[in-house]
N, C-alpha and C positions, 0 to 999 in steps of 0.2 A: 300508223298504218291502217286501210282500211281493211276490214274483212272479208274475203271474197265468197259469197255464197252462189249457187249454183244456179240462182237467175242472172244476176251478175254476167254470170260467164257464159249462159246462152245469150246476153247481149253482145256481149262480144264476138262471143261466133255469130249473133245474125247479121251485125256493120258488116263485117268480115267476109262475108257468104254473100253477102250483097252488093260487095264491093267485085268478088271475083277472085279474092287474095284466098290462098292455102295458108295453114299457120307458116308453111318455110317464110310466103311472099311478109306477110305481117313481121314474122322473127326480123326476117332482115330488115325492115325499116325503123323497127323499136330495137335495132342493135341489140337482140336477146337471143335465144335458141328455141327451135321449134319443139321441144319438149316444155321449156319454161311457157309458151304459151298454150299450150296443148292443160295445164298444169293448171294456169287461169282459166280456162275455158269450162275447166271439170271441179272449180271452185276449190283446188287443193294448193291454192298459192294466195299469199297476200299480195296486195299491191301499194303503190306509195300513191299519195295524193299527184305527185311528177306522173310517176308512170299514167296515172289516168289522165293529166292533163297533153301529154302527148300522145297519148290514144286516139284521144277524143279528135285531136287536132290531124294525127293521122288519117282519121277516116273521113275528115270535114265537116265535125258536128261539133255539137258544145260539151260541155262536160257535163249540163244538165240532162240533155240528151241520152250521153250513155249510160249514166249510172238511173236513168228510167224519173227524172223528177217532167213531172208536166208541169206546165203553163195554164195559172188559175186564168179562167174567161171571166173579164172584167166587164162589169156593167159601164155603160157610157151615161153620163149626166150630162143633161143640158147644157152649153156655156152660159148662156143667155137667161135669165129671172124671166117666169111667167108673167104675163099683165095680170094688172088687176084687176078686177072688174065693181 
């Protein structure tokens, strides 16, 4: 299980808040109770690796997304060998 700490959980409430859903609208689509999310939200619940990947997929984002990992900016290399001179 992962450990929910309470950045975590203000991710969740900002998908959440941003989406338009109250935790009721969220409970009822993750088939849980608006206390149980209320509960992740304030970091005093764990969650399963599942429930985050149906979160994530809930809100329409990745699961790197929600748990906050970004996307390292790759440098582009040439395809093509310099001439020589």
């Amino acid at each position: 299980m992962l450990s929910v700490n309470s950045e975590f959980g203000s991710r969740i409430r900002h998908f959440r808040t941003n989406l338009g859903m109250t935790q009721k609208d969220l409970a009822e689509k993750m088939n849980t109770t608006q206390s149980a999310i209320a509960k992740y939200e304030n970091g005093h619940r764990k969650v399963t690796l599942k429930f985050v990947q149906d979160l994530a997929k809930c809100f329409g984002i990745t699961e790197d997304e929600l748990i906050g990992i970004e996307k390292k900016a790759t440098s582009k290399q040439e395809d093509s060998p310099k001439e020589l001179k």
